[in-house]
DRENVOPA-500919 format. One record per residue (C-alpha): residue number from 1; residue in one letter; x negated, y, z. Coordinates in nm, 3 decimals, always signed. Each point is the difference from the previous one (the first is absolute). Layout:
% DRENVOPA-500919
+-----+-----+---------+---------+---------+
!   n ! res !       u !       v !       w !
+-----+-----+---------+---------+---------+
! NUM !   A !       X !       Y !       Z !
...
+-----+-----+---------+---------+---------+
This chain:
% DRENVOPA-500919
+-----+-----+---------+---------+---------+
!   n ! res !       u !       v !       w !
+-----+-----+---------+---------+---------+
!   1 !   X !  -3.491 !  +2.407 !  -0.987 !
!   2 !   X !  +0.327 !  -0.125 !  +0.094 !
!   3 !   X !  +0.133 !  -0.314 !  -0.137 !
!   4 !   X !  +0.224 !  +0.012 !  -0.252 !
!   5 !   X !  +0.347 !  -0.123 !  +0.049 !
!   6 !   X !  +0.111 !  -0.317 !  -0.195 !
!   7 !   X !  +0.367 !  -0.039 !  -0.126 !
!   8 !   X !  +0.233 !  -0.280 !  -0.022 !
!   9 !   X !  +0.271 !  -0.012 !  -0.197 !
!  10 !   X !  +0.213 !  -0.291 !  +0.156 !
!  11 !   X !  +0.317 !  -0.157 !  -0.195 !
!  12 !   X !  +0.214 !  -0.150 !  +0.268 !
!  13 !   X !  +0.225 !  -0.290 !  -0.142 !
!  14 !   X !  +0.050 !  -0.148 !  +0.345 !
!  15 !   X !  +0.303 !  -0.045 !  +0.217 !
!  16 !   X !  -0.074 !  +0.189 !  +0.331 !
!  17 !   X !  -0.133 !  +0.286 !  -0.212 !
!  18 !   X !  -0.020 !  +0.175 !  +0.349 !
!  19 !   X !  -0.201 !  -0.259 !  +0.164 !
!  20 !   X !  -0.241 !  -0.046 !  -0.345 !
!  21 !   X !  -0.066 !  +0.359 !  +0.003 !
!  22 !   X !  -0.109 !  +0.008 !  +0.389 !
!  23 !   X !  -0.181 !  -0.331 !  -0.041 !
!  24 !   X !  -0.227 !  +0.142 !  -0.273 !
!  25 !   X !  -0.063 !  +0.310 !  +0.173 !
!  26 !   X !  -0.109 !  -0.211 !  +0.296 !
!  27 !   X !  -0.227 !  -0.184 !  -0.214 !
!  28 !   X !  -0.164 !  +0.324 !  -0.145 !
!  29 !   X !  +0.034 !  +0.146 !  +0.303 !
!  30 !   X !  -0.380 !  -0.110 !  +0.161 !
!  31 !   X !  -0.125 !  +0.095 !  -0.355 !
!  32 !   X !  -0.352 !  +0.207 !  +0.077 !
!  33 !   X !  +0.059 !  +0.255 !  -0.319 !
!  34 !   X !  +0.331 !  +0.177 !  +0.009 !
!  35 !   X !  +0.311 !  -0.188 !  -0.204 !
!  36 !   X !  +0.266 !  +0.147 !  -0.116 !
!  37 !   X !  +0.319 !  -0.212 !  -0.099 !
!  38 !   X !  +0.301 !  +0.053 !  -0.221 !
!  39 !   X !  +0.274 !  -0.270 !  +0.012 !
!  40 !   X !  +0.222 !  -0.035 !  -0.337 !
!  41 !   X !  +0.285 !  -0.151 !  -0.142 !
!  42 !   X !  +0.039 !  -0.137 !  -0.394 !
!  43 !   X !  +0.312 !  +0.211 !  -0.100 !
!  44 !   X !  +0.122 !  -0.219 !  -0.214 !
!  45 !   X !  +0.133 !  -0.230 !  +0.290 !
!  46 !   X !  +0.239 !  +0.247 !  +0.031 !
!  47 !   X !  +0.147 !  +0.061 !  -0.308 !
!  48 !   X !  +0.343 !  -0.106 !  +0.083 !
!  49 !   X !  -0.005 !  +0.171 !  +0.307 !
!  50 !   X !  -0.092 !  +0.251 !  +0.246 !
!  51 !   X !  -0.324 !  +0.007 !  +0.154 !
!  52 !   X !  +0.054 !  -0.092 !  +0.367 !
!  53 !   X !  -0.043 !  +0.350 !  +0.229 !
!  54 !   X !  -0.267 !  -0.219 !  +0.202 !
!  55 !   X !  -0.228 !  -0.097 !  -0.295 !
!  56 !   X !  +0.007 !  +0.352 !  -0.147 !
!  57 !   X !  -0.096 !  +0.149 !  +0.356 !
!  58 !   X !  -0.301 !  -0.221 !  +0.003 !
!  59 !   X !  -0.139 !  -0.068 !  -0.349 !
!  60 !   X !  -0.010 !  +0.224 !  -0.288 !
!  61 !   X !  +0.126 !  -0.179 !  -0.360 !
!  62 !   X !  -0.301 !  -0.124 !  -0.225 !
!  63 !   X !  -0.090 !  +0.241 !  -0.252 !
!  64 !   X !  -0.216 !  -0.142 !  -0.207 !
!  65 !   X !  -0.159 !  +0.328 !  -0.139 !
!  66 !   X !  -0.096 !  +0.085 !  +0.327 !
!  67 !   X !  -0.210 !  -0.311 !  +0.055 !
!  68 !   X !  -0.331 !  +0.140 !  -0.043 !
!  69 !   X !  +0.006 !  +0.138 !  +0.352 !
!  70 !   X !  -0.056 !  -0.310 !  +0.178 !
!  71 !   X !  -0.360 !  -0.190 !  +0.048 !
!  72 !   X !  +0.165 !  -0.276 !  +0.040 !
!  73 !   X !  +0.335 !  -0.208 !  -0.031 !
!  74 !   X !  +0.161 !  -0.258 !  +0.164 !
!  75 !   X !  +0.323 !  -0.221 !  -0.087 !
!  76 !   X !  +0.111 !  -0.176 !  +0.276 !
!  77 !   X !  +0.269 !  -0.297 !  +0.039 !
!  78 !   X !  +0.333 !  -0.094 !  -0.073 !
!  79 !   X !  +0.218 !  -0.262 !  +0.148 !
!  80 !   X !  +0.110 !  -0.091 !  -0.380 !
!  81 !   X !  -0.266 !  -0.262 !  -0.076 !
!  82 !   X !  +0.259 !  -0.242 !  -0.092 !
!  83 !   X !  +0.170 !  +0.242 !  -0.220 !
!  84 !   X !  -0.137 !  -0.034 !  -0.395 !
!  85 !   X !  -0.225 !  +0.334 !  -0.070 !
!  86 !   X !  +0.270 !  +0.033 !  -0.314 !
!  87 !   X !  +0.258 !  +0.058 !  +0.273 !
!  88 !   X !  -0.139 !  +0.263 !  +0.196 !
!  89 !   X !  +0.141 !  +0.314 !  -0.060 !
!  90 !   X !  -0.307 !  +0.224 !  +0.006 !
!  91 !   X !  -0.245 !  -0.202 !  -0.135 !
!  92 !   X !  -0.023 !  +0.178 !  -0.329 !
!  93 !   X !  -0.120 !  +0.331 !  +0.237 !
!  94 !   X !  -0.230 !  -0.238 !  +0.146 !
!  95 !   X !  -0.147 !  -0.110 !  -0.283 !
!  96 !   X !  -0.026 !  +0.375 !  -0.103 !
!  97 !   X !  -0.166 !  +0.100 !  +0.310 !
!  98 !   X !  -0.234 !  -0.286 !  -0.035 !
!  99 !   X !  -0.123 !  +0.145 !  -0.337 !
! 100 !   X !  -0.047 !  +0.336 !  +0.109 !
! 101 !   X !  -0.213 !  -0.161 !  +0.310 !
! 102 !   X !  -0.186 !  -0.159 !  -0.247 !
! 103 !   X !  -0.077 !  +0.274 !  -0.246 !
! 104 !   X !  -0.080 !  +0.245 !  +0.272 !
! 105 !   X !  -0.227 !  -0.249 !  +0.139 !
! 106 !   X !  +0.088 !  +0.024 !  +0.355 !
! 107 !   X !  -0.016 !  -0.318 !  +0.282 !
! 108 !   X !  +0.268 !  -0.187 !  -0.023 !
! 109 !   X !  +0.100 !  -0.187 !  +0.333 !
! 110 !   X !  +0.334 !  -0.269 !  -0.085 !
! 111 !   X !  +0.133 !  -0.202 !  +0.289 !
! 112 !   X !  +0.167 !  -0.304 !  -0.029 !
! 113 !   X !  +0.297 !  +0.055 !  -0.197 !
! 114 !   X !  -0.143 !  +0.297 !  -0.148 !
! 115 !   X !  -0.299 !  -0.182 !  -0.062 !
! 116 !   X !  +0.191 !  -0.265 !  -0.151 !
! 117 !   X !  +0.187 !  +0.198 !  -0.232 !
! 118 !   X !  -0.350 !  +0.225 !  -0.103 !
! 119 !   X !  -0.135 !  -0.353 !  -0.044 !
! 120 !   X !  +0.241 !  -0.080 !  -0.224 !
! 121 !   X !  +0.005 !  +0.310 !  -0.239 !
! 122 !   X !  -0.326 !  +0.025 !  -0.048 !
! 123 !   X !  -0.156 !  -0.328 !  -0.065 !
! 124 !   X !  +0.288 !  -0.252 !  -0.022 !
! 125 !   X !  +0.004 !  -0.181 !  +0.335 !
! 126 !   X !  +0.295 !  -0.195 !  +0.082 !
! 127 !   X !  +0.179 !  +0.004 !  +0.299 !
! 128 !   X !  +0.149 !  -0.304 !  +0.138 !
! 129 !   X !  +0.262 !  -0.056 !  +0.296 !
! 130 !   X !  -0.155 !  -0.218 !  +0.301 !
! 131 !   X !  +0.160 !  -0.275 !  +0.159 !
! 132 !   X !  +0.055 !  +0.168 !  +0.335 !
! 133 !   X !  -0.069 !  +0.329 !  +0.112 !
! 134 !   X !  -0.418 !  +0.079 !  +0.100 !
! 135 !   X !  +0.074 !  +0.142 !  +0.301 !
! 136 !   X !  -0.236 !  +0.067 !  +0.260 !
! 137 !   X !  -0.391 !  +0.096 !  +0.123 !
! 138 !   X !  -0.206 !  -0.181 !  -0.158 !
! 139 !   X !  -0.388 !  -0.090 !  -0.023 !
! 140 !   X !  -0.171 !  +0.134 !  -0.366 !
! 141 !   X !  -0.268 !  -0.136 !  -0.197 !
! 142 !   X !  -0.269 !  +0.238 !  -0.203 !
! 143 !   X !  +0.002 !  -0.157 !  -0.318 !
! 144 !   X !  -0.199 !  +0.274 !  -0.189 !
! 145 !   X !  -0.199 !  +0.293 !  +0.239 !
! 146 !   X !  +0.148 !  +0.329 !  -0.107 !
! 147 !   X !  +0.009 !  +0.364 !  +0.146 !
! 148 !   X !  +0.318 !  -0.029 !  +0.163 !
! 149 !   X !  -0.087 !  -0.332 !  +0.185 !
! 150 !   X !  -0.352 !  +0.174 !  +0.145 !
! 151 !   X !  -0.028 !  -0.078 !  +0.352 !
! 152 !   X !  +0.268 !  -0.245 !  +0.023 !
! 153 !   X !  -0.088 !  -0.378 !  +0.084 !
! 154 !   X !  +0.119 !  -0.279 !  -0.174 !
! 155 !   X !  +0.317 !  -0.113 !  +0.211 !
! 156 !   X !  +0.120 !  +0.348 !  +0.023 !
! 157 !   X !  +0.361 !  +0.041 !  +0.121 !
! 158 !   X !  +0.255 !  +0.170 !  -0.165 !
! 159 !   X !  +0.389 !  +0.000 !  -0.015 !
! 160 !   X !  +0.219 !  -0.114 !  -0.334 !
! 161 !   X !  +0.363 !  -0.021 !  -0.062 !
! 162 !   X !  +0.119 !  -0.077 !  -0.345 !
! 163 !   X !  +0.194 !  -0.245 !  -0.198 !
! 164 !   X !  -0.222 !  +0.049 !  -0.358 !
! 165 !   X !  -0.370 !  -0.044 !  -0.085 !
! 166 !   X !  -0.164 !  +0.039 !  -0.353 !
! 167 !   X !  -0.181 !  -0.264 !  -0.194 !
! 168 !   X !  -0.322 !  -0.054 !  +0.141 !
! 169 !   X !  -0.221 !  -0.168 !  -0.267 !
! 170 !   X !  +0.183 !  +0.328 !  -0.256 !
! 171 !   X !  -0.177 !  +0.203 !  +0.274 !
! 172 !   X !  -0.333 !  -0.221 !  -0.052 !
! 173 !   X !  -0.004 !  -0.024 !  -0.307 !
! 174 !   X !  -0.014 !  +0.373 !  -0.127 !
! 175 !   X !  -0.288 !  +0.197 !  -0.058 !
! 176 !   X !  +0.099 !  +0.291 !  +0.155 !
! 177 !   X !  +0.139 !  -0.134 !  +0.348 !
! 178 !   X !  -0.209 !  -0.114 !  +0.281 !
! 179 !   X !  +0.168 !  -0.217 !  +0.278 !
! 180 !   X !  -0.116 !  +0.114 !  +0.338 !
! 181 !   X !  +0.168 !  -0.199 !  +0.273 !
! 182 !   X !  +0.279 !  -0.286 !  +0.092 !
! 183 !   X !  +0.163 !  -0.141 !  +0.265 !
! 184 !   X !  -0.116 !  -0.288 !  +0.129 !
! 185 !   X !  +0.271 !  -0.190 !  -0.220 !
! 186 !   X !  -0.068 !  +0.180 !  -0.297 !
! 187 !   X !  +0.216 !  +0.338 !  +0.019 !
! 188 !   X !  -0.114 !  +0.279 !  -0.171 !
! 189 !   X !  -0.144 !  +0.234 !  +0.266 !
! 190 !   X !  -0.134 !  +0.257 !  -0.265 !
! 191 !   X !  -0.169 !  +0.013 !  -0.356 !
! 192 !   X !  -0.161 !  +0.313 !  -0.187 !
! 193 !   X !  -0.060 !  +0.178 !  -0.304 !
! 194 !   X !  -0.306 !  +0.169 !  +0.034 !
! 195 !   X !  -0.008 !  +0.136 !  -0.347 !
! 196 !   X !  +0.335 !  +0.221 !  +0.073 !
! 197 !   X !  -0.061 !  +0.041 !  +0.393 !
! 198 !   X !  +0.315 !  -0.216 !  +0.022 !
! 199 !   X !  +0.039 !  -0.212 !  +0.318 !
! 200 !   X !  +0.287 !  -0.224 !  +0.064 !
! 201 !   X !  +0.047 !  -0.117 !  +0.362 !
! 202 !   X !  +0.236 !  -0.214 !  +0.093 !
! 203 !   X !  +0.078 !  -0.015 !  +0.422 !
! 204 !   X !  +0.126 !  +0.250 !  +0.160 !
! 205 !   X !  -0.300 !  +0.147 !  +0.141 !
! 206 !   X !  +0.170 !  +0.318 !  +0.063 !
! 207 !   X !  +0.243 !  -0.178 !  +0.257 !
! 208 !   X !  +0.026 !  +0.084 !  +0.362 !
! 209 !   X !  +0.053 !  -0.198 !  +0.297 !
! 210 !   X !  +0.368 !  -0.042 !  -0.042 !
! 211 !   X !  +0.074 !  +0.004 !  -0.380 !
! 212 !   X !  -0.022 !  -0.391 !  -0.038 !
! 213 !   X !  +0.292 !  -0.009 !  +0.280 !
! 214 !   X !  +0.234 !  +0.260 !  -0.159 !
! 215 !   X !  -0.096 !  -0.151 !  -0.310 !
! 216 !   X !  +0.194 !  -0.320 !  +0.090 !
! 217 !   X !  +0.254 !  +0.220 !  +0.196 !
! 218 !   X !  +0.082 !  +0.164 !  -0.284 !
! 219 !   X !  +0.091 !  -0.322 !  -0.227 !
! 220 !   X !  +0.143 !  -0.185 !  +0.289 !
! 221 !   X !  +0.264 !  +0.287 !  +0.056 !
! 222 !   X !  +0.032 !  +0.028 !  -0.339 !
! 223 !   X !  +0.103 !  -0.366 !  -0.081 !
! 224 !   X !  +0.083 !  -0.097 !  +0.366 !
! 225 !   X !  +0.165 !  -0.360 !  -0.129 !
! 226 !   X !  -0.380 !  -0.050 !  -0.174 !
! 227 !   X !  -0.298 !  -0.203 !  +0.195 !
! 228 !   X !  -0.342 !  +0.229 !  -0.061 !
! 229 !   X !  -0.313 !  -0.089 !  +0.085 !
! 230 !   X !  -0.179 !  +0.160 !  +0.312 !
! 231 !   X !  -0.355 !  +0.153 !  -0.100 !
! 232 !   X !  -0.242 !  -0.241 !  +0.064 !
! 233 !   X !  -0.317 !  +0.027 !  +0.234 !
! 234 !   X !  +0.149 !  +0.366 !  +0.122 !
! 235 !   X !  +0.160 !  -0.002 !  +0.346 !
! 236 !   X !  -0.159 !  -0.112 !  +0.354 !
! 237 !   X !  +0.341 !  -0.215 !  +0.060 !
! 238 !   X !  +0.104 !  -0.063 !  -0.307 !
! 239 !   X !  +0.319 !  -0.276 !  +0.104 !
! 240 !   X !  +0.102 !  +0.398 !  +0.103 !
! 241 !   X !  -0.125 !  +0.216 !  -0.208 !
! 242 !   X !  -0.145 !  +0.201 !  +0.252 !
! 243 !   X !  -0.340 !  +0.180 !  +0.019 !
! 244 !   X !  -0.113 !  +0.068 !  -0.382 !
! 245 !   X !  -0.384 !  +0.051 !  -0.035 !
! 246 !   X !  -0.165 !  +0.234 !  -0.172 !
! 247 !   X !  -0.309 !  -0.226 !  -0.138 !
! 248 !   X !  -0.041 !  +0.123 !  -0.338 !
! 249 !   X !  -0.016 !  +0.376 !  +0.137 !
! 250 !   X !  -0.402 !  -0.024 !  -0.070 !
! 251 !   X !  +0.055 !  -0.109 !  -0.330 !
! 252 !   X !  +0.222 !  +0.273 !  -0.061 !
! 253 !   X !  -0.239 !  +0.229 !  +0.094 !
! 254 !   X !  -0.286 !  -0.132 !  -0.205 !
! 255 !   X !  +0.182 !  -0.043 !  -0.302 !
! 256 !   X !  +0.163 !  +0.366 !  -0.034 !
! 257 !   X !  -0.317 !  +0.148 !  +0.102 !
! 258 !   X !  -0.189 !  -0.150 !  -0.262 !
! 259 !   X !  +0.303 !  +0.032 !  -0.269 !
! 260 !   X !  -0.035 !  +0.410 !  +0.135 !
! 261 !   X !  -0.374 !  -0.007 !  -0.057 !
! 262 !   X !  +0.065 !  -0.134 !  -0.366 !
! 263 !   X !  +0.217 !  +0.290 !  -0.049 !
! 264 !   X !  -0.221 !  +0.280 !  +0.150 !
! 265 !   X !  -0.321 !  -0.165 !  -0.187 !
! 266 !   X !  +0.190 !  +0.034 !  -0.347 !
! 267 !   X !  +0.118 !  +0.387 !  +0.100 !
! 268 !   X !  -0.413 !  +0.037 !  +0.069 !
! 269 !   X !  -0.067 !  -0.182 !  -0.357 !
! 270 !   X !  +0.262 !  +0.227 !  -0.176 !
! 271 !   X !  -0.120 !  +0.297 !  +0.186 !
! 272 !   X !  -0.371 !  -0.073 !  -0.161 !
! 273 !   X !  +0.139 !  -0.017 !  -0.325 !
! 274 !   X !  +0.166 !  +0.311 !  -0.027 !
! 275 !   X !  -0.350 !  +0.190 !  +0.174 !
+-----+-----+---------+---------+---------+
């Protein structure tokens, strides 16, 4: 019997929506069942104006009636973390698609500023700007076992870049969230809520080798007058920013493997059901 394929409905918010897209599909790429993944954009970020010719020619605008073909659903980041949710342009659409996730009962998958502004909506979790940019790979402690964290050890490497981070003792103290893993000093690396397959991860763990670099390229060039911070812990000669390593590559692995096996198990469960 061949295995069903699984699909992932993928809201891009980032940047390089070029590089996102291809760094997902190399992420899903090694998958063992077959994925299939469709990139979208939240129309109402472009109300005011045209939809750029490149963003049409590789995502398809969110249509929230349409939702119900996907297994699964995944919001990623946004470099906007300093920006009040209020502010954002789209986030009534995102709140929308959120609720439709929700009621349709499908795996969610946020990432960081998507999982900060999920967070947010749906159980109150402030955000809060951090003194300096987290920037860098960095080792992870497993604070609570879950299914996405099977297999990895407790140090676990993984890249984050952000300027934001939600309340932690909000996140500890509600019934429905479970907080999975921090850095070393205490940065959210991921929490859950198992209740509404809702996960809510943090670094960058779909990254490649060079994102990290262009990362800081891309706000250096932006505000060349500006001192950034290099990412931390990332190149072999880092006085030159030369030679960026890969170490978080097997927790990237691990980690959307088991966040794919979540999906397909609940596709399985839902299959029973209707049999």
């Amino acid at each position: 019997m061949a295995t069903p394929q699984i699909k992932i409905g993928i809201l891009n918010l980032m940047h390089d929506k070029v590089d996102t897209q291809k760094r997902f599909e190399n992420v899903f790429a090694h998958a063992e069942c077959p994925v299939k993944l469709t990139f979208l954009y939240p129309q109402t970020h472009y109300r005011d104006r045209p939809v750029p010719e490149l963003v049409q020619a590789i995502s398809r605008p969110l249509d929230l009636a349409r939702l119900n073909e996907f297994d699964g659903f995944i919001i990623t980041g946004a470099p906007i973390e300093q920006i009040d949710f209020s502010a954002v342009t789209y986030i009534d659409e995102i709140h929308q698609l959120i609720d439709r996730l929700v009621k349709l009962n499908i795996p969610q998958l946020y990432i960081c500023w998507g999982a900060m502004a999920a967070a947010n909506y749906l159980y109150g979790i402030e955000k809060h700007r951090l003194a300096e940019k987290l920037f860098g790979v960095f080792p992870n402690h497993i604070v609570n076992h879950g299914p996405l964290l099977a297999g990895l050890p407790d140090g676990f490497l993984a890249p984050h870049a952000r300027y934001a981070e939600l309340d932690h003792q909000q996140i500890i103290d509600h019934p429905d969230l479970i907080l999975e893993a921090t850095t070393i000093d205490d940065n959210l690396f991921s929490f859950r809520a198992p209740k509404y397959q809702q996960s809510f991860l943090f670094a960058h763990l779909e990254y490649g080798r060079e994102a990290l670099l262009k990362e800081y390229r891309r706000e250096k060039n932006a505000y060349p007058d500006r001192e950034y911070a290099k990412p931390l812990n990332y190149f072999l000669d880092p006085i030159h920013m030369r030679g960026p390593q890969f170490k978080w590559q097997p927790a990237q692995h691990i980690y959307f493997d088991n966040w794919l096996q979540t999906v397909a198990n609940d596709m399985q469960n839902k299959q029973l059901v209707k049999e």
